[in-house]
DOTISE-76980 format. One record per residue (C-alpha): residue number from 1; x, y, z. Coordinates in Angstrom, 2 decimals. Layout:
N
[NUM; [X; Y; Z]]
...
REM end
This chain:
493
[1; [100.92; 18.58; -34.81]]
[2; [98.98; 17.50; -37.63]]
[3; [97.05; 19.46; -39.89]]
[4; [94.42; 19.00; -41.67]]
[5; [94.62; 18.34; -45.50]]
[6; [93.98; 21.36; -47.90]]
[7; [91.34; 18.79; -49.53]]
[8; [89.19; 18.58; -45.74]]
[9; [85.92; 20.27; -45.84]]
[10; [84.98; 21.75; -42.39]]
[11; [81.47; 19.80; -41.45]]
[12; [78.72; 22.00; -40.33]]
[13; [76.31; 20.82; -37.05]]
[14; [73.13; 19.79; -38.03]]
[15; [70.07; 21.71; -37.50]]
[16; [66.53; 20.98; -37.51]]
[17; [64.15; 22.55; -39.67]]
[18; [62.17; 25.08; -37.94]]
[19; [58.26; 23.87; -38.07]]
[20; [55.67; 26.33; -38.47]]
[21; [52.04; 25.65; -37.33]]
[22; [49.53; 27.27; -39.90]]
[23; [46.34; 29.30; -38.61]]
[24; [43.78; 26.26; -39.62]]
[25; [45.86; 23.78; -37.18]]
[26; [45.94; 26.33; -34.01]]
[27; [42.02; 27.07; -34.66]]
[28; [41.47; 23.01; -34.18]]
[29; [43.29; 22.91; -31.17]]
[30; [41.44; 25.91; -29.69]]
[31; [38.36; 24.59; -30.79]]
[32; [39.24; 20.82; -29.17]]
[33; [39.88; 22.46; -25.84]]
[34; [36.91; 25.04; -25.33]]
[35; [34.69; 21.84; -26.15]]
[36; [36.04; 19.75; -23.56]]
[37; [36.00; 22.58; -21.17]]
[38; [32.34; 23.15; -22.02]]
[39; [31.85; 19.41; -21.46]]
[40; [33.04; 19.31; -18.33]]
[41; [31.41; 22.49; -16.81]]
[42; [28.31; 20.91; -18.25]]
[43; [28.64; 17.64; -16.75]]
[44; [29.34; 20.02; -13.06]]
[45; [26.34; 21.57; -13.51]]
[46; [24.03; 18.49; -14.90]]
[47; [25.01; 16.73; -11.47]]
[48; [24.37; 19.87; -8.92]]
[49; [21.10; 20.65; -10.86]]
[50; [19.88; 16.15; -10.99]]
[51; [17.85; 15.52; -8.04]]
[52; [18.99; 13.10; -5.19]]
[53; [18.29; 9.53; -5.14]]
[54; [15.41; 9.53; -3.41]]
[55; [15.68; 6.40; -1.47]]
[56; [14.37; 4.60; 2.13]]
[57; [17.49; 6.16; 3.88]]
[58; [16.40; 9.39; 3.18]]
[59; [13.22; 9.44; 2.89]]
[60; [13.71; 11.00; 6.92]]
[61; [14.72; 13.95; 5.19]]
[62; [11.75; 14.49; 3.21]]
[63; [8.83; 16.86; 4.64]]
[64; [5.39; 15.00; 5.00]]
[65; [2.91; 16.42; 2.45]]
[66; [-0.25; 17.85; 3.53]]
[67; [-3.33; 15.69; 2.94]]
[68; [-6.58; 17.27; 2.23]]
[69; [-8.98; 14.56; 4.08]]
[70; [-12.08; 14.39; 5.95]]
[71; [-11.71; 11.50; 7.72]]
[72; [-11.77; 13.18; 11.28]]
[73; [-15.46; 14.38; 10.20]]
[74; [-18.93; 12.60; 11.26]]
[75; [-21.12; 12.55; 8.32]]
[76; [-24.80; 13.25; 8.85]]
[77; [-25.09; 9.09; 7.95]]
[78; [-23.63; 8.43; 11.56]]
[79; [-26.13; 11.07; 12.90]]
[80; [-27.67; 8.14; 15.04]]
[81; [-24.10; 7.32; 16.69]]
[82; [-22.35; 10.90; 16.85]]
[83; [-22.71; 10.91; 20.70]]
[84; [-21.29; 7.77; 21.32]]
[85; [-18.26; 8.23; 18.59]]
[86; [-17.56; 11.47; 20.28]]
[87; [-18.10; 9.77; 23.74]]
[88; [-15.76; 6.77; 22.88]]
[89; [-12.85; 8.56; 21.21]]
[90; [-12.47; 10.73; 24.27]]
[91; [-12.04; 7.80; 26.37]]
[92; [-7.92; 7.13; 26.80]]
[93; [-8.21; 3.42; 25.64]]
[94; [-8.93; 4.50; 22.62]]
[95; [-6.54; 7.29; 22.25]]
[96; [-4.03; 4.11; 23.42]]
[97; [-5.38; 2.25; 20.43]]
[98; [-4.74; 5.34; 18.18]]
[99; [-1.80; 5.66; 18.79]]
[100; [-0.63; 1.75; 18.08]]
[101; [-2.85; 1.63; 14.94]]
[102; [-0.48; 4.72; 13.80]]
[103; [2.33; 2.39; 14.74]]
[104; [1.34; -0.97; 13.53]]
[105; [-1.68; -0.14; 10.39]]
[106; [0.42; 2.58; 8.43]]
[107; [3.46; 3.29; 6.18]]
[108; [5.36; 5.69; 4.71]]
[109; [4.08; 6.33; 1.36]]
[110; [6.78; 8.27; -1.06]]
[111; [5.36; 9.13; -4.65]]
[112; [7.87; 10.13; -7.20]]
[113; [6.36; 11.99; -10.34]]
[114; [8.15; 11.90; -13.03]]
[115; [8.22; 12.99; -16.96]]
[116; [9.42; 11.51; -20.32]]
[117; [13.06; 13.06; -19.97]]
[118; [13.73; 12.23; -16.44]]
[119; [12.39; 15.70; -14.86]]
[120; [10.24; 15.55; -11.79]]
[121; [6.82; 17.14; -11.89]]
[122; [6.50; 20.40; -9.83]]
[123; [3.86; 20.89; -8.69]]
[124; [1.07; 18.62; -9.00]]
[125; [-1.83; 17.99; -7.33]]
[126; [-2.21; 14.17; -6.88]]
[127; [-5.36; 11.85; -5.52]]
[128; [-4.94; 9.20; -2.93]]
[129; [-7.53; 6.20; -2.75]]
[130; [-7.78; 3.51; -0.28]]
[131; [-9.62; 1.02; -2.39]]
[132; [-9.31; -1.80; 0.37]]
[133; [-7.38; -2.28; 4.11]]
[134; [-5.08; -5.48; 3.98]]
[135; [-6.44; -5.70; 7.63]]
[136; [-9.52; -7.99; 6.66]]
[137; [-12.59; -6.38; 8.50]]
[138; [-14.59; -9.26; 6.71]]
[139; [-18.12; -10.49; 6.92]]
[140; [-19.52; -14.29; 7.16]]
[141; [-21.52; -15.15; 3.70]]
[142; [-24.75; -17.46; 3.91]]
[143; [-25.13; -18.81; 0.77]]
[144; [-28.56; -19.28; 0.83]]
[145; [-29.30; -15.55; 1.57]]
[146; [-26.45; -14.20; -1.21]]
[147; [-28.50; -16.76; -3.62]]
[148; [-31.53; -15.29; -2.57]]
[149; [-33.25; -18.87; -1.70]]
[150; [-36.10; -19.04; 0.58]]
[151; [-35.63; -21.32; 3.35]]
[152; [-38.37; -22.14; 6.50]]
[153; [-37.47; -19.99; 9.51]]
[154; [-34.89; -17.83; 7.57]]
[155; [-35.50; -14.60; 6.74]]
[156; [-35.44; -13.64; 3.23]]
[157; [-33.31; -10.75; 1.82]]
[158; [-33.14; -9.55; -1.72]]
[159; [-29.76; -11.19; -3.30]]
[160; [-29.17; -7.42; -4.74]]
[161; [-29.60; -5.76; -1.25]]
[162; [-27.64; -8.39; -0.13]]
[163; [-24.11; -8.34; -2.57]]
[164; [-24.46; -4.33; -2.59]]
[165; [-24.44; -4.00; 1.19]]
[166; [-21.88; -6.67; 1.52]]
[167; [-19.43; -4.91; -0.81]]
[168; [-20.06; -1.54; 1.17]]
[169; [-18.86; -2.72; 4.37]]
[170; [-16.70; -5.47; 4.13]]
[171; [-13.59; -6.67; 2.32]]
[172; [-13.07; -10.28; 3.23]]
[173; [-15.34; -13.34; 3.64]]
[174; [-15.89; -16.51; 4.27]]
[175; [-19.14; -19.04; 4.29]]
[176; [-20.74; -20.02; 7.36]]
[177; [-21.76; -23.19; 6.69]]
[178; [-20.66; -23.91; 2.83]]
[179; [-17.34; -25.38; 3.68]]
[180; [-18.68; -27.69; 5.99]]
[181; [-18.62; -31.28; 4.93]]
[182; [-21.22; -32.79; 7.08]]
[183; [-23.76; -29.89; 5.03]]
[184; [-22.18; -30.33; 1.29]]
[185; [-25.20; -31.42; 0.08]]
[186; [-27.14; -28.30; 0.62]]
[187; [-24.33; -26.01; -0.21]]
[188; [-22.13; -27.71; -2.56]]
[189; [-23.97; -26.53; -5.64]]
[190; [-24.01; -22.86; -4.58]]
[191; [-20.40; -22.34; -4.31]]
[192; [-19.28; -22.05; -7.49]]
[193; [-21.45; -18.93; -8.28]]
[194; [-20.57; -17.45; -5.62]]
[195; [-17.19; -18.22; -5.07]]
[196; [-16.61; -16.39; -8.85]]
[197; [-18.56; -13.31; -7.75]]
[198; [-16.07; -13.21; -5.01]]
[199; [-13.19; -13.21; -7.25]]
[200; [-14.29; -10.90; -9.94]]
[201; [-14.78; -8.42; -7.04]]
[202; [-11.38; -9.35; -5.17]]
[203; [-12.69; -9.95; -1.84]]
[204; [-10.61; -13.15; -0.39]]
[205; [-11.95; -16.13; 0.60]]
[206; [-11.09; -18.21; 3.67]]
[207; [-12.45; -22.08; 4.51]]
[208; [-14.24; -22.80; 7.61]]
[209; [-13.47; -25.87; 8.53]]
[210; [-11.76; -29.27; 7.01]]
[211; [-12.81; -30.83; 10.48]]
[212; [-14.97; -30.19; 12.87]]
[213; [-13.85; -33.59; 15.58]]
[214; [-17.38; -33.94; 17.81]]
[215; [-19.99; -36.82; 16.95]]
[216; [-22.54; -34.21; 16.28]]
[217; [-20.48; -32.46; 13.55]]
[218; [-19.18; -35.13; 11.68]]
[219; [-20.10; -35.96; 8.49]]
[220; [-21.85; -40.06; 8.39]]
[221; [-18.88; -40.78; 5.99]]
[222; [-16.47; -40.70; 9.22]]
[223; [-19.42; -41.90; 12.10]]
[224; [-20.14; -45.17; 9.83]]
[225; [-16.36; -46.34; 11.50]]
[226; [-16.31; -44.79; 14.27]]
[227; [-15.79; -48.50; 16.43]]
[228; [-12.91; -49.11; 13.24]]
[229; [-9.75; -47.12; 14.38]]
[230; [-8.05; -47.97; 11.09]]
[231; [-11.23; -47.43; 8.94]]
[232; [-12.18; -44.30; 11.01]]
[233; [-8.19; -42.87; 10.23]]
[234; [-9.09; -43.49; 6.37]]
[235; [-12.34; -41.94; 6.76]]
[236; [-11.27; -38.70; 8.71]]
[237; [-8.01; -38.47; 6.24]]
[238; [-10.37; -38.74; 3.09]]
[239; [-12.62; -36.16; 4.22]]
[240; [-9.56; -33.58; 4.77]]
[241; [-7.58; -34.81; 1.82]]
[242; [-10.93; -34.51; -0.29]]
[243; [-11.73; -31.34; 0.77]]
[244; [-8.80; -29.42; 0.69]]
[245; [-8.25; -30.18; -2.70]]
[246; [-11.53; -29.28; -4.32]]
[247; [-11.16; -25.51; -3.51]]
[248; [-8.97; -23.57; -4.14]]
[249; [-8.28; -21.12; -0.91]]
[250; [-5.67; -19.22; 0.64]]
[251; [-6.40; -19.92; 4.24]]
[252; [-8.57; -22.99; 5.96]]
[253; [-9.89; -23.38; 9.83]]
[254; [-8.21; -26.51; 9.87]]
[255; [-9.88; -27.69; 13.01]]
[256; [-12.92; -26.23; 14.95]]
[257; [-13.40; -26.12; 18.35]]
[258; [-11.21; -29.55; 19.62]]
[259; [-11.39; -28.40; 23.18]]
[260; [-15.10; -29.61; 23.09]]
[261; [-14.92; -31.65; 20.00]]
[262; [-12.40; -34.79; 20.57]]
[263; [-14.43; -37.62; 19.93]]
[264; [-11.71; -38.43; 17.49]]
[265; [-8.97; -37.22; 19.37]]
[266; [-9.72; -39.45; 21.86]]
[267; [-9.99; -42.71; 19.51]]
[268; [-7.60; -42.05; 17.71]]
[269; [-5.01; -40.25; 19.63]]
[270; [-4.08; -36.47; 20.37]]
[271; [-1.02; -36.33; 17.73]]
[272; [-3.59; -37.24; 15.19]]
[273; [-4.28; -33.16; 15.11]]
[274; [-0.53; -32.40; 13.98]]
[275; [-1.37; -34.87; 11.39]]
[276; [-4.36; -33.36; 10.23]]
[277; [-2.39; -30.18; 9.85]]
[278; [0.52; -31.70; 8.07]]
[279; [-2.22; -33.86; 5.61]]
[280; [-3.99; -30.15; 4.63]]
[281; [-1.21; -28.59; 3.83]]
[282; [-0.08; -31.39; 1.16]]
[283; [-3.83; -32.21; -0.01]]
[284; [-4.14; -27.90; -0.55]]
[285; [-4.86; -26.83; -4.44]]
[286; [-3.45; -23.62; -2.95]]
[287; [0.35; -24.44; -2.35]]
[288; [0.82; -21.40; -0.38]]
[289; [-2.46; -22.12; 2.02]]
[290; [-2.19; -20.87; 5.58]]
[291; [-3.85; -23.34; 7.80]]
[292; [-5.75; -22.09; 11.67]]
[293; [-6.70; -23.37; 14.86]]
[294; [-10.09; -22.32; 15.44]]
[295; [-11.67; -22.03; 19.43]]
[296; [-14.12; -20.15; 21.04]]
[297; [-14.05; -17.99; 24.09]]
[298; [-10.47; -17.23; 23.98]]
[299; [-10.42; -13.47; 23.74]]
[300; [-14.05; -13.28; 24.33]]
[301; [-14.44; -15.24; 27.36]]
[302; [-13.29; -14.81; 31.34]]
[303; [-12.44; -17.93; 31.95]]
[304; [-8.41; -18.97; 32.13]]
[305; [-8.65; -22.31; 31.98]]
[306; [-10.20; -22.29; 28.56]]
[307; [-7.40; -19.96; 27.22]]
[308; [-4.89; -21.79; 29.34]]
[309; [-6.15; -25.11; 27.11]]
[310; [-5.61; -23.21; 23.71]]
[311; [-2.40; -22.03; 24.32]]
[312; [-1.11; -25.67; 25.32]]
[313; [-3.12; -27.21; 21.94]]
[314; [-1.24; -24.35; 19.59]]
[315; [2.37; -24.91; 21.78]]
[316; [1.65; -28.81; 21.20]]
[317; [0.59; -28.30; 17.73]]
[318; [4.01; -26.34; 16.93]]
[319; [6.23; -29.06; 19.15]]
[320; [5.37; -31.90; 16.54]]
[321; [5.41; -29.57; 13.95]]
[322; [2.83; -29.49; 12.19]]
[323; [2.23; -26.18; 10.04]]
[324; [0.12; -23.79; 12.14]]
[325; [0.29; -20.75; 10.59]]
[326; [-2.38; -18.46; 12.27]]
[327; [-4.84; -18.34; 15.67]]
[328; [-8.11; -18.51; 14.55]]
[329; [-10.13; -16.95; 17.80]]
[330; [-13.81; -16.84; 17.31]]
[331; [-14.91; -13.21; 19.18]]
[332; [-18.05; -13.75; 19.74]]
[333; [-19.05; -11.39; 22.83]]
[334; [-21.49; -13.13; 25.81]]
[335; [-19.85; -11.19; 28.30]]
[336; [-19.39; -7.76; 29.41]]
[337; [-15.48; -6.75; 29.08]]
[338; [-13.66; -3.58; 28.80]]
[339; [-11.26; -2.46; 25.97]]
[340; [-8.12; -3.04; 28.37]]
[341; [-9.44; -6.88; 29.49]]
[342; [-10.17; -7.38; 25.37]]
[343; [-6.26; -6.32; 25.09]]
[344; [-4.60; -8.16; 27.15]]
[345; [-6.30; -11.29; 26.16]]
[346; [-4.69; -10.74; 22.74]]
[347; [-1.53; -10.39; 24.49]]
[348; [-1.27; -13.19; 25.41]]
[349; [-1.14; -15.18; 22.22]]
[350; [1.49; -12.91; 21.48]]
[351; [4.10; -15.31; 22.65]]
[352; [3.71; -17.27; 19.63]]
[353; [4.09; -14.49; 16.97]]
[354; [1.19; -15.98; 14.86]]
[355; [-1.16; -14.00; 12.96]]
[356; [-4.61; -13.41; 15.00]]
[357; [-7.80; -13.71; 13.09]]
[358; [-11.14; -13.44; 14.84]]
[359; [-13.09; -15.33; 12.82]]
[360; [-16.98; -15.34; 14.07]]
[361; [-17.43; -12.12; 15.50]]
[362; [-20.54; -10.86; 17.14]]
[363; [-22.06; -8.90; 20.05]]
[364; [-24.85; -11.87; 21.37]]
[365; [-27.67; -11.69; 24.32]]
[366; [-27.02; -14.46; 27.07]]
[367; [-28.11; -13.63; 30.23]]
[368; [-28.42; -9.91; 29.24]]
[369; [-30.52; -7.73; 27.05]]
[370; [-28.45; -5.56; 24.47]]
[371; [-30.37; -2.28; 23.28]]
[372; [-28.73; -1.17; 19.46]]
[373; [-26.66; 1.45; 20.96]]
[374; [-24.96; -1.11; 23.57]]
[375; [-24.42; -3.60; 20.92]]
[376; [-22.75; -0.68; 18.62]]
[377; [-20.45; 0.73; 21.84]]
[378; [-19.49; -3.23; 21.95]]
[379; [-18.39; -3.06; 18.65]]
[380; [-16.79; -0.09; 18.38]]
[381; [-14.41; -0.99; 21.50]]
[382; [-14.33; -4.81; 20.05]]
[383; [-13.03; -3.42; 16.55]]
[384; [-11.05; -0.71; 17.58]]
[385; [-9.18; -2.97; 19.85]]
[386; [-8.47; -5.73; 17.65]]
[387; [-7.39; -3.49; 14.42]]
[388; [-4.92; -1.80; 17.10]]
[389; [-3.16; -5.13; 17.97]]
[390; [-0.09; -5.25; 15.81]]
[391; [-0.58; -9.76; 15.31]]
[392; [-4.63; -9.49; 14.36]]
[393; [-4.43; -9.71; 10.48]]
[394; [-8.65; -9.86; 10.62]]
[395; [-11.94; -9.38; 12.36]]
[396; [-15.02; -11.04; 10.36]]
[397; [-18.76; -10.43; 11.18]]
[398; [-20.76; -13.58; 11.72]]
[399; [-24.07; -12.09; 11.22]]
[400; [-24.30; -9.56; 8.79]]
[401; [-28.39; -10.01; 8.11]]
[402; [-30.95; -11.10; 10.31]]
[403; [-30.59; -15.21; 9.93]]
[404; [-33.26; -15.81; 12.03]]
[405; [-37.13; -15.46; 12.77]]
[406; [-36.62; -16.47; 16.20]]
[407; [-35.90; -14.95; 19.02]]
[408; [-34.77; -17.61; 20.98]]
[409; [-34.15; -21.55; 20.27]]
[410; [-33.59; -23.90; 22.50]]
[411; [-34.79; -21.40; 25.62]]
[412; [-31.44; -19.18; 24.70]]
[413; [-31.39; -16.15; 22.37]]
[414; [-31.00; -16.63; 19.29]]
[415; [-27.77; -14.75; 17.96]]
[416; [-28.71; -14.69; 14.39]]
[417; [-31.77; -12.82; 15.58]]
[418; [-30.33; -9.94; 17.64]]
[419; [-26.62; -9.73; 16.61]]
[420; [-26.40; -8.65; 12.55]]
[421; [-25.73; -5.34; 11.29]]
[422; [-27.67; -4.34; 8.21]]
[423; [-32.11; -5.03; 8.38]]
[424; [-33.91; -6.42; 5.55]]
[425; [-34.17; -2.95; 3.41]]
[426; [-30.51; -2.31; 3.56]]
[427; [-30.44; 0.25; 6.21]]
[428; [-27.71; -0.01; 8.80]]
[429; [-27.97; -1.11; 12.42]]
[430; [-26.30; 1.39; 15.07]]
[431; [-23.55; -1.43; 14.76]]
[432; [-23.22; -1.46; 11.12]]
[433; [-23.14; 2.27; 11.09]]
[434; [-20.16; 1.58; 14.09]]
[435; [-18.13; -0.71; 11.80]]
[436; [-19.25; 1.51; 8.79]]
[437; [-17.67; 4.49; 9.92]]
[438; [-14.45; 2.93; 11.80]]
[439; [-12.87; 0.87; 8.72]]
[440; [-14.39; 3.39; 5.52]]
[441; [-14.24; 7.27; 7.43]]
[442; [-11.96; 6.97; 10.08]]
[443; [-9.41; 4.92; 9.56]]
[444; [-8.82; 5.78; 5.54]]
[445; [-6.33; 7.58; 3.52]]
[446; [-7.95; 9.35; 1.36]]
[447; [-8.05; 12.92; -0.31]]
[448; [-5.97; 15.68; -2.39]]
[449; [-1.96; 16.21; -1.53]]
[450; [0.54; 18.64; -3.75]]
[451; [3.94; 17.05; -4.87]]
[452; [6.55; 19.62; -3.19]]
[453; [9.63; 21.58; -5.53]]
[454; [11.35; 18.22; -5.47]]
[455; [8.60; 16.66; -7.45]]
[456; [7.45; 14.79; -4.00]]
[457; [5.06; 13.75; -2.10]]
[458; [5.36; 12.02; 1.31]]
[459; [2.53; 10.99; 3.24]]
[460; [1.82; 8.40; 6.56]]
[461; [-1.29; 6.08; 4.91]]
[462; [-2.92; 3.00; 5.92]]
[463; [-2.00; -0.32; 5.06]]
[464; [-3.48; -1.48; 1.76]]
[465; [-4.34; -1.08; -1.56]]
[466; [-4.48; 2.17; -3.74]]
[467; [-5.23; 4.06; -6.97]]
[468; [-3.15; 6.79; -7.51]]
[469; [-4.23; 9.55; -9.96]]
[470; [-3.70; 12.87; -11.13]]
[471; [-3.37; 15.32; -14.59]]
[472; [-0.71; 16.88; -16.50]]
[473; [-1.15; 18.88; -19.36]]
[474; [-4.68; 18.04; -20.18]]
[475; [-3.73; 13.86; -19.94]]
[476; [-5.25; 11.93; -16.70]]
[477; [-2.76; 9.33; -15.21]]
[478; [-4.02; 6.49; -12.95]]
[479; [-1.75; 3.83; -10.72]]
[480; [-2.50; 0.60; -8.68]]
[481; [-0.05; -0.07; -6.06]]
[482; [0.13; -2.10; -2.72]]
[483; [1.30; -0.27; 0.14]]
[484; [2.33; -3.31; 2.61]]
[485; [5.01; -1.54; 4.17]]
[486; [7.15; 1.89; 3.71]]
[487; [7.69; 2.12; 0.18]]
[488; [8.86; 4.39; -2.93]]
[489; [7.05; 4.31; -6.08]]
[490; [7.76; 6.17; -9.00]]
[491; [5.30; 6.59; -11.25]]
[492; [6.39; 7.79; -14.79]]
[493; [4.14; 9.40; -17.46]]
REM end
């Protein structure tokens, strides 16, 4: 066995040194992890205490707000039509139409308040304006009366009287003779005014008509060819293509009345209407023009074979595809119908899924003699039908003033002598008070409302446009918005 050698030192393991951690270091590490706890407990608590998302999917969950309105009130102004308001609402058409202008002419309206940091505003009383329907309950402009020109056989009316009254019951227009090219020549030069005052107040414009096809109607720039085919094509084209792009509108009446107006229809061919269509819509100054067939008697009138004749122009119209984009339907009532019939006239141009405008409407004496309050029931069931029909974008007035002295031309009433709503002083008619108090105290959003502890406020309001307003801490905040369809706005301060 061998031993080790007396010289061998014995080797010790090796140890390591034993660390110490000093007072100073430990603190540190405390410190570190009592500030990341703390940063996580306050990230928990930031998220249970930040409001939801308040989006469209939820939106079911939110409470609707209280409005403060009158709108279900009579005003003593309507004094002279309280019995037959009361009268006609009690009737169940109209509770029928009620119930599909809460379907069709509202939204959901969802206001979020909220401040600098983030924070919702609780609570907070807030003010909610209709400033204007989109549903266009429009009236017809003469120029000559808006100008204030005096014309034989025309009543005069003061051009103030005139603009003031316009703006308080209407919201949309058009001119009833202006845009006509066989009469530029005693309108052209009035437009312009006008057409500005009509901006600067935002009331839209539509154009009645590029063409109006019958020999009596047609300007002597198209009749000087009329035994030309090829020059009377030219002719026709250069009248659309002329007028289209001198103004600049969102929406023409393409053609007027073909079903009794064809004398170039029938010279130059039936497809020649797609072509008129098609030619408007690339002469426009306004790319994004919507272009109507305009006829009479369709929802007004009993008989089929009128509306029968419409429905094959517009299906004929869409077949060769020409871009019709709306069903102009003049309105003017001859004949005695009942809510119901009115309805289910609209229905049937509901096949097509166009927009519905009635474009000339008035109550007129035929055969019968209208008191005021008749004419006014007419138009309350007229109006109240037609702003309950989920395709009529717009019903326009004809004759808002008295356009004429007399009583009767030709041995048949005269319509502009009977049918307008507002006399010569600016009073209303029983029928302007009708259409008064149906599109600007019934059917309104309008009035006080409280945002709720979530710093909302949800409320069912018409279609349309809005200011928005309320205080906080002394400072007054205002908003614009458009309310087209259910919607969330959040309006910061």
């Amino acid at each position: 066995m061998a031993h080790p050698s007396k010289g061998a030192r014995k080797r010790r393991p090796k140890t390591k040194p034993q660390q110490t951690s000093s007072p100073l270091l430990k603190g540190v590490k405390i410190l570190l992890v009592l500030i990341l706890i703390s940063f996580i407990c306050l990230c928990l608590l930031w998220d249970q205490n930040k409001p939801e998302k308040v989006t469209l999917a939820n939106t079911a969950k939110i409470a609707y707000s209280q409005l403060t309105d009158r709108s279900g009130q009579i005003p003593k102004q309507y004094k002279d039509i309280s019995r037959l308001i009361e009268t006609q609402k009690a009737k169940p058409w109209f509770k029928q139409a009620q119930k599909r202008i809460e379907e069709h002419r509202k939204a959901d309206l969802v206001l979020v308040l909220i401040d600098a940091n983030g924070q919702r505003l609780t609570p907070t009383d807030v003010k909610i304006n209709l400033d204007s329907h989109e549903f266009h309950h429009g009236g017809i402009i003469s120029l000559w009366q808006f100008h204030g020109e005096r014309k034989t056989g025309k009543p005069y009316i003061d051009p103030k009287i005139y603009r003031s009254k316009f703006l308080e019951l209407y919201n949309a227009t058009g001119f009833n003779n202006a845009f006509k090219y066989k009469l530029k020549k005693s309108h052209e030069t009035l437009i312009p005014k006008a057409k500005q005052w009509l901006e600067e107040k935002n009331i839209p414009l539509r154009g009645h008509t590029l063409i109006w096809p019958g020999e009596k109607h047609l300007p002597k720039e198209i009749l000087a060819n009329k035994n030309n085919k090829t020059k009377l094509r030219q002719a026709t084209n250069k009248v659309i293509r002329t007028w289209a792009q001198k103004w600049d509108l969102y929406e023409w009446d393409v053609i007027n009345e073909p079903r009794t107006n064809h004398l170039l229809q029938d010279t130059l061919g039936q497809g020649e209407e797609a072509k008129w269509f098609k030619l408007a819509q690339k002469s426009s100054k306004n790319p994004n023009v919507k272009l109507y067939l305009n006829e009479y008697q369709i929802i007004s009138g009993t008989k089929d074979k009128f509306k029968d004749l419409y429905e094959q122009n517009v299906q004929k119209l869409l077949d060769q595809g020409a871009p019709l984009h709306g069903l102009g339907v003049q309105s003017r009532y001859k004949f005695n119908l009942t809510p119901e019939q009115i309805y289910q006239a609209l229905e049937r141009l509901s096949k097509f899924q166009l927009p519905i405008k009635g474009t000339e409407f008035e109550v007129a004496d035929l055969k019968r003699k209208l008191s005021d309050q008749e004419r006014a029931k007419i138009t309350f069931e007229v109006a109240a039908t037609y702003f309950s029909h989920r395709l009529v974008h717009g019903l326009y007035v004809w004759t808002i003033f008295q356009s004429s002295t007399h009583a009767e031309v030709n041995g048949k009433p005269s319509w502009g002598h009977s049918s307008y709503m507002i006399n010569k002083d600016g009073s209303l008619k029983a029928n302007g008070l009708v259409w008064k108090y149906l599109f600007k105290q019934l059917w309104v959003t309008q009035g006080s409302i409280k945002s709720d502890a979530q710093g909302l406020i949800k409320t069912r309001a018409f279609k349309g446009q809005y200011t928005i307003s309320f205080k906080y801490r002394g400072k007054s905040f205002t908003k614009k918005i458009q309310l087209d369809k259910d919607k969330i706005v959040e309006i910061k301060i």
